[in-house]
N, C-alpha and C positions, 0 to 999 in steps of 0.2 A: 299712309298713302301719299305721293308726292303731290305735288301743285298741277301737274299739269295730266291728272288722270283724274283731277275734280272736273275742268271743263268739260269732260264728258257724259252727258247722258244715256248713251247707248252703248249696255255694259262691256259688248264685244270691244270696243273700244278704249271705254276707262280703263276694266283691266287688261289690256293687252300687253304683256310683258315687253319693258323697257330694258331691263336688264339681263344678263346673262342666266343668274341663279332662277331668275323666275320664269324662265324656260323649261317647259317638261318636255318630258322622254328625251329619245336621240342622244344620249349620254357621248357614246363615240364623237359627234358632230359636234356636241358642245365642247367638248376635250377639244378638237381640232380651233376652234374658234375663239377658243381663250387664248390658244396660242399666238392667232393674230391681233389680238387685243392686246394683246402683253407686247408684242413688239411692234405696236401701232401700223401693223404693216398686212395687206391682205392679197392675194394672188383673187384671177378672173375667177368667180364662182358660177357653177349651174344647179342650182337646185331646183331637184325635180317634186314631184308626188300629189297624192288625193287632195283636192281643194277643201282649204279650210283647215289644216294637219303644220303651219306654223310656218311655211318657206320666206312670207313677206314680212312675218314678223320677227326672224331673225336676221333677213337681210337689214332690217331697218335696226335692230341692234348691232348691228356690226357698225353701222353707218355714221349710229347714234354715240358709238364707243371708242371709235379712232378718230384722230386730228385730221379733219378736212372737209375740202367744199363736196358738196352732193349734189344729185340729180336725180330726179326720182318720175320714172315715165314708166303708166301704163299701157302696155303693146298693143291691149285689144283697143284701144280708141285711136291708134294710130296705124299699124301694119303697114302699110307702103316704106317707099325708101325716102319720103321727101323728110322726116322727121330726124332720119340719120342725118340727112346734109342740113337740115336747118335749127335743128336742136343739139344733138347727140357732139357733132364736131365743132361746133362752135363753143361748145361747153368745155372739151375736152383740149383744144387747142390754146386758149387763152392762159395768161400767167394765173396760177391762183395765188391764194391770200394764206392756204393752208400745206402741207407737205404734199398731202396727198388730194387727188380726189377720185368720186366713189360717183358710178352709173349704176342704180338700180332699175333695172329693164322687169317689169311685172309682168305676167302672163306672156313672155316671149314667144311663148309657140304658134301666137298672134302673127306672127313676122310673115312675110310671105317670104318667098326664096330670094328674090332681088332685094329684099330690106336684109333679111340673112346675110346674103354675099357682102354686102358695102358696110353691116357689120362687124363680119370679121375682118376687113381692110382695117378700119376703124379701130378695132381692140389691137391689131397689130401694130399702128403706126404711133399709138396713143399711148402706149402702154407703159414709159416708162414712168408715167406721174398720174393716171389714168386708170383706175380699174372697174369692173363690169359685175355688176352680179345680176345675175340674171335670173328668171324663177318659173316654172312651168308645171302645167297638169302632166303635157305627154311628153315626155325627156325625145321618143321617137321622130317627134316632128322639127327638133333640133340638127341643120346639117352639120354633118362630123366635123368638116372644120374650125366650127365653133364650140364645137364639144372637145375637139384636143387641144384647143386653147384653154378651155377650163378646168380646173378642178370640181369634178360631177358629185354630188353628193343626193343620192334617196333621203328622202325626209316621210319617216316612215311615224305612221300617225301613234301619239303616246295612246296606252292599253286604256281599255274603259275606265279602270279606275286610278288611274290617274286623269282622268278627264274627270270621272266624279266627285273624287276628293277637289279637284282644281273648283267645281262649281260649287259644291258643298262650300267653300271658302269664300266665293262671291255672293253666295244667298245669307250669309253668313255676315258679313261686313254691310250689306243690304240690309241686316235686321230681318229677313224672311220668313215666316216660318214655313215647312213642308217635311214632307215623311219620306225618307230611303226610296221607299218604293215607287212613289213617283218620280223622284228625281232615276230611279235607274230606268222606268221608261220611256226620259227625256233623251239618257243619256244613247238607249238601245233601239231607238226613233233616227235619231239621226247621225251616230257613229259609224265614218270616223270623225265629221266634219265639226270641228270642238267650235267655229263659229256661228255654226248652226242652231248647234246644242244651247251654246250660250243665250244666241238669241229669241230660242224657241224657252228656254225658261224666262227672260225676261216678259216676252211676248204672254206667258200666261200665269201672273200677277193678277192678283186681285184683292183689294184692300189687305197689300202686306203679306198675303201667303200666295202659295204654289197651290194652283190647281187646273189636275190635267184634264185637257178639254178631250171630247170625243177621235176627233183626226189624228192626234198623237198616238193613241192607243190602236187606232188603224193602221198608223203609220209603223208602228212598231213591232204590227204581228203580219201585214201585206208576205214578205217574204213565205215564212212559215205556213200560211196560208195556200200558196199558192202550192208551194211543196206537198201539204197534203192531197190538194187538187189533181195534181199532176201523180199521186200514188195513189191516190185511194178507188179513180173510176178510169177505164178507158171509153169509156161513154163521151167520141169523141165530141159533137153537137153539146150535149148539155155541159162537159166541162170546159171546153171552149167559151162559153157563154159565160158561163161562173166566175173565171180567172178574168176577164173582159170587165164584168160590174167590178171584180175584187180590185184590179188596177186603175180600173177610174175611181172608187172612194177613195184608193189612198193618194190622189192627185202628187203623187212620184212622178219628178218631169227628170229627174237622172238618174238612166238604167244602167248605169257601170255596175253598181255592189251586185243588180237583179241576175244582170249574167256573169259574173264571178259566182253568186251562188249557188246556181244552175249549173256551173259547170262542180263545184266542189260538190253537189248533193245527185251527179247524173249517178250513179250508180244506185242510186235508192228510186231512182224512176223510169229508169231505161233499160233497165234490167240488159237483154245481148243487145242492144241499140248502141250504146254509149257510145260507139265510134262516128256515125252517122250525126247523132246526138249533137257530138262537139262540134264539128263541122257545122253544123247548124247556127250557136251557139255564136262561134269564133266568127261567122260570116258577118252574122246581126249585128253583134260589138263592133266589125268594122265601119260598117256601114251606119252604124248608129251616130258617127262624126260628121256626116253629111247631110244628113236628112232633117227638112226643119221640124217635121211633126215625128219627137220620138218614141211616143207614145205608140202610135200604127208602127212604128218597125222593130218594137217591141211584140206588139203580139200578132204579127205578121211571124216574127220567131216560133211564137208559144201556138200557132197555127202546124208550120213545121217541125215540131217537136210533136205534136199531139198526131200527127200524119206517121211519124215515126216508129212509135210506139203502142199505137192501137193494135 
């Protein structure tokens, strides 16, 4: 373990891969990325995908692995345009010390559209000694101009067990002891988000060993649960009511996987609905980026879906 992954106590942290090899999944990505490593040289990047799934932590090896000056700003604590003119170009304009240098823009999709616009002026004007990598949940809230500036890459989250094996290795170098079986309801709790994961095994230590508390194991069968709910009664009143307790125990405050799975399992609950169904489905997922309480627009859904199918 290097020097500078001791100063860590918060494992998501200490171990958060510094180097290329210790990078999982994304193999295509990592091919592409040694390439720029090997020739100390990197084009504007956007890396998209599910939070927690690796896009900040390979932008920061890229960063960490070519000659030069960096910048590292997260979008959601700034959004407006005053940070492009009073950070972003000023950084970008001055003589460096190094060949290159490197703007890691986090959570971009933060930006509003006038921080967007005088961004991409910015990556255009800047570009010959200047490059961007940029990193987001929703690749869609990116305007195109700055997406055909980039080279876009999905950052698609490494498979359970390679998230298991990866924590297996840090309860491991921790001295931990615990059994498979919990660690794979740690892992199926809160996959794909391996920061999560990480922190929620940290989080339940207890002199030395692994042991799963109650919430985890709600947490990791809410889904399935619901799905039964949603097949087993059209008794709309009482299952409306059930699914209601069942999403408040499992304190789930982000319904992106809820309705992805909803929609991969409509055909086991909506029997000739499905089309309706989805519509339903697709509406709430949109609307679920606006609303501050997403809990109500959640089962304001599973309201219209149980109207649907009675």
């Amino acid at each position: 373990m290097n020097k500078a992954k001791k100063v860590h106590t918060i494992w998501a942290e200490k171990y958060r891969p510094t180097v290329l090899d210790e990078y999982i999944g994304n193999e295509h990505l990592k091919q592409k990325t040694s390439i720029y490593l090997e020739s100390g040289d990197v084009p504007h990047l956007l890396l998209y995908g599910k939070a927690g799934t690796g896009k900040s932590t390979l932008a920061k090896i890229i960063k960490d692995n070519i000659e030069c000056d960096h910048l590292y700003i997260n979008a959601s604590d700034k959004g407006g345009v005053d940070f492009i003119r009073n950070e972003i170009i000023p950084f970008a304009s001055t003589i460096g010390f190094k060949p290159l240098k490197i703007v890691i823009l986090d959570e971009a999709d933060f930006l509003t559209p006038n921080a967007q616009a005088a961004l991409r002026h910015t990556m255009e004007q800047f570009s010959k000694k200047t490059r961007f990598i940029l990193t987001c949940n929703y690749v869609e809230k990116i305007i195109d101009p700055i997406q055909s500036r980039c080279q876009v890459f999905e950052v698609i989250p490494p498979s359970r067990k390679e998230v298991a094996l990866r924590v297996n290795q840090i309860l491991a170098s921790e001295k931990i002891d615990f059994n498979l079986e919990d660690l794979a309801v740690i892992v199926n709790a809160d996959y794909p988000d391996v920061r999560r994961i990480i922190n929620s095994c940290q989080r339940q230590i207890v002199d030395g060993k692994l042991k799963i508390d109650e919430q985890s194991l709600i947490e990791s069968n809410y889904q399935l649960k619901l799905l039964e709910r949603l097949t087993s009664s059209k008794d709309g009143p009482s299952t409306f009511k059930e699914i209601r307790q069942l999403v408040a125990d499992s304190k789930v405050r982000d319904f992106n996987d809820a309705f992805k799975f909803l929609f991969d399992h409509v055909d086991d609950f909506a029997e000739e609905h499905q089309a309706p169904v989805i519509l339903t489905i697709a509406e709430s997922q949109y609307t679920d980026s606006f609303v501050v309480d997403k809990e109500i627009n959640f089962m304001s859904c599973i309201i219209k879906i149980l109207n649907e199918i009675k």
